[in-house]
N, C-alpha and C positions, 0 to 999 in steps of 0.2 A: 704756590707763593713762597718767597726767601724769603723770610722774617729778619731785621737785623738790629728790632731793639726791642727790649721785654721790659715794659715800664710796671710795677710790683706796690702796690700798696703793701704796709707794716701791719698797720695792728690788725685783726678779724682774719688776717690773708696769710702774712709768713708767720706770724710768732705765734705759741702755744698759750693756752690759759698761764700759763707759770712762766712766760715773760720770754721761752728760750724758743727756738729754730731745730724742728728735729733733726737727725743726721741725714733723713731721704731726702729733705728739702736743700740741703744743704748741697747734698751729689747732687740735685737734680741743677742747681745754680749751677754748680762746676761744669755741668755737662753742656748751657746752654752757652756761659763761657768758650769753653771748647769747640763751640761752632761757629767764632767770633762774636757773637753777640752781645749787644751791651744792653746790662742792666741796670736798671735805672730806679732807684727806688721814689715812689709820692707819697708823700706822707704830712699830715698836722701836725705832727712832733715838731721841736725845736729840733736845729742844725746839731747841736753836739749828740740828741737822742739818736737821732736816725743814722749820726755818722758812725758809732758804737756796733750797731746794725750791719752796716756796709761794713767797718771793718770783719765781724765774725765771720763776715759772706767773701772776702775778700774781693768787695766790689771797689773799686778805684774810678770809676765815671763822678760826673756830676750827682748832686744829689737834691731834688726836689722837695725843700723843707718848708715848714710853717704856711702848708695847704698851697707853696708856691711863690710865696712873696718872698724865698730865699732859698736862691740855687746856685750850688756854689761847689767845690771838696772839699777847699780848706776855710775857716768861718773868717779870718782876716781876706781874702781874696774870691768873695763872692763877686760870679759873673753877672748877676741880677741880685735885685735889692728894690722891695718898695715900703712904703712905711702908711699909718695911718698919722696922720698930722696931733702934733700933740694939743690942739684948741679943739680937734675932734674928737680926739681920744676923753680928753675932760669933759666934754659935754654928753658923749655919750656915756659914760659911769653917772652924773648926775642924772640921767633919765633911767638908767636900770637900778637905779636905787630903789626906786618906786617898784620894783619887783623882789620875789623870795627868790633869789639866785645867787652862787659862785660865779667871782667873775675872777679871769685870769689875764693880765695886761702881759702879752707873750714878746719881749726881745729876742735875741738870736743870742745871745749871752746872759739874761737872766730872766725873772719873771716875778712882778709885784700881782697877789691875789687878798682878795678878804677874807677872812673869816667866817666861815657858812658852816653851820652841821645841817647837812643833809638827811632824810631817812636812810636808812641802811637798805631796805629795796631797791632804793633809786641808784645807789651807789655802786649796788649789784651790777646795776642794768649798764651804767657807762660808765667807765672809769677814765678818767683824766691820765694822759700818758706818764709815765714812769720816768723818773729824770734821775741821775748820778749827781746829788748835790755836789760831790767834790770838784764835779767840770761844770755842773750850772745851777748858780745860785737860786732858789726859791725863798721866795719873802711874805708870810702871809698877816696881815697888819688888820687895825679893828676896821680904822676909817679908811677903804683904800683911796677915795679921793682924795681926801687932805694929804694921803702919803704921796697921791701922784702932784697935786702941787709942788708938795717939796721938792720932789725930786723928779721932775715933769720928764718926758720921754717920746719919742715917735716908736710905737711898737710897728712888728712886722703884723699881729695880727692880734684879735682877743678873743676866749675861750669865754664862752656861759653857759653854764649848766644850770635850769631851772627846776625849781620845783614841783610846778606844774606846767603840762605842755601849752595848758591855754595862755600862760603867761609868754612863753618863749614867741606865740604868732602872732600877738598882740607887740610885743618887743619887736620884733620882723619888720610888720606893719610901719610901725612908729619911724623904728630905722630910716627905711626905705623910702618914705614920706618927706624924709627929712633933712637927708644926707644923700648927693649925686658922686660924692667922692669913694665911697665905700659898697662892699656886698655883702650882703648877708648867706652865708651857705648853711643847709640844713644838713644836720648829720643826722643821731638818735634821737629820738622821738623829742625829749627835752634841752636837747644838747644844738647852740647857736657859734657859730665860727664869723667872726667877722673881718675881715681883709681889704686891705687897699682897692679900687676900681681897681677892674681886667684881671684879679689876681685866682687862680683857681689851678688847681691838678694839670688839667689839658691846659692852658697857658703855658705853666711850665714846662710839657711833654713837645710841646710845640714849638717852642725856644730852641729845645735845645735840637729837635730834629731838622730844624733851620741851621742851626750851628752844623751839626753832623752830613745835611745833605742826606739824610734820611725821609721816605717818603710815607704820607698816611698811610697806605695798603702794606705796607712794612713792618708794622708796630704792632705788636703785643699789648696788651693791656690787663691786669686782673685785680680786680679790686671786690671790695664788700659790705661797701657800706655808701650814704645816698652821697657825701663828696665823690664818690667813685663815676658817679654815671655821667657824666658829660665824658667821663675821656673813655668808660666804655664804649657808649656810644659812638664815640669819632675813630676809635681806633681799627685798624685793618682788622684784627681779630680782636672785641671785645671780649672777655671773659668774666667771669661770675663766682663768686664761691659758691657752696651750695650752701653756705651760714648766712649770704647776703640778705637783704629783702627783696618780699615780692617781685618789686617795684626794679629795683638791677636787675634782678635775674630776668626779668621780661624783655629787659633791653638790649642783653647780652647777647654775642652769636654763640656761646659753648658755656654750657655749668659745668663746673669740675666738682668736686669732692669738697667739702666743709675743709677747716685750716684742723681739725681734731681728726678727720683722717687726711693728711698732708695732699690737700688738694693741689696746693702748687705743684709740689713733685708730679703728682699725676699727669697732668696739664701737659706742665714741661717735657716728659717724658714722651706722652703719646704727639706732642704735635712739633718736636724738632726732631725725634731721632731718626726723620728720612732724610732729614737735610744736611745737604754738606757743609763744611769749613766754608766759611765765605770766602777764606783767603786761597780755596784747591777752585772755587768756581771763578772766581778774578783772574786763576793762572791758566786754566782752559777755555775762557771766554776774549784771551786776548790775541 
């Protein structure tokens, strides 16, 4: 099979504990480059975090941000855009009140959260992405609802880290009950993502290989965590980290190596270096 798009989740997948891309992962990008292939990063991050990403990678494609509900290059001339409605958005901070959680109302340009100290364990266990204040505002306020009245908003998605896990599937539950406009996606054990209806990773992987003319048995995929599995699942070769959970790695058709020893590069190394330039197989197939 010709592979001719490598869709890449960020965090657990390319980047190191200490935030950077090692240099194997980086040739290993170049090289799949090299074979015309385009990469494509998925990611929960906001647009300016993952675009920062793409540039160290020198990736220049679309870029699959805020779990999907914003893909675009550049964050003025996104080709997709969905929002949760700002009467929805209000309503659901007044029903996670009633829970011990962080919550984070995610725009594509800034982002209003509350005021939470978490235990130090928990904080361990998931960490909320890393942003460049100087390119995206962060605002953490006591009331965030009263803040979002004032300054009301249609986010692209919203982030909540809980406490405890039983509160987050209780939260789920209620959501889902509640709201037919929105989805609830599960990441780490306490950690809730919520996003416009139809919005998710494979949405957006599927967008754009509509735009591209690229076909399912064509796609790459490698991801590590549980937003990851539907577009393992779908993709022509799913892939897995070996950091992922159980639960991926069962689903996946190839485990590569943990992101602490550069399982991307691995990956990439063992399953394109037979294939050729897309552009030398276009000139001998015509």
């Amino acid at each position: 099979m010709i592979y001719k798009l490598l869709a890449l989740n960020i965090d657990g997948t390319l980047l190191q504990d200490n935030g950077r891309i090692n240099k194997v992962t980086k040739d290993a990008i170049d090289f799949a480059k090299d074979k015309d292939v385009k990469i494509i990063l998925t990611t929960s991050r906001n647009f300016l975090a993952a675009k920062r990403v793409a540039k160290s990678l020198k990736i220049e494609e679309h870029i699959i941000a805020h779990q999907g509900a914003f893909i675009g290059k550049e964050i003025d001339k996104p080709v997709l855009v969905r929002r949760i409605s700002e009467n929805i958005t209000e309503e659901m901070l007044g029903l996670l009140e009633a829970f011990s959680c962080q919550i984070k109302v995610i725009h594509e340009k800034f982002m209003l959260g509350n005021k939470m100290t978490l235990p130090n364990q928990l904080m361990g266990r998931v960490v909320f992405q890393k942003s460049n204040r100087m390119a995206y505002s962060e605002q953490y306020v006591d009331d965030l609802r009263e803040s979002f009245q004032e300054n009301p908003m249609s986010p692209t998605m919203m982030e909540i880290l809980f406490e405890h896990k039983h509160d987050r599937d209780d939260a789920i539950k209620i959501i889902e009950e509640m709201y037919d406009e929105v989805e609830c996606i599960k990441s780490n054990p306490q950690r809730l993502i919520v996003v416009p209806k139809l919005v998710s990773k494979l949405a957006g992987v599927q967008f754009l290989c509509e735009h591209h003319g690229i076909r399912r048995e064509e796609v790459v995929a490698i991801g590590s965590d549980l937003d990851d599995l539907s577009l393992i699942q779908w993709a022509g070769l799913g892939v897995a980290m070996g950091n992922a959970p159980l639960e991926v790695r069962n689903a996946a058709n190839w485990i590569t190596r943990s992101y602490e020893d550069n399982g991307v590069a691995y990956m990439v190394k063992e399953h394109f270096r037979k294939q050729y330039r897309l552009t030398f197989l276009r000139n001998i197939l015509k």
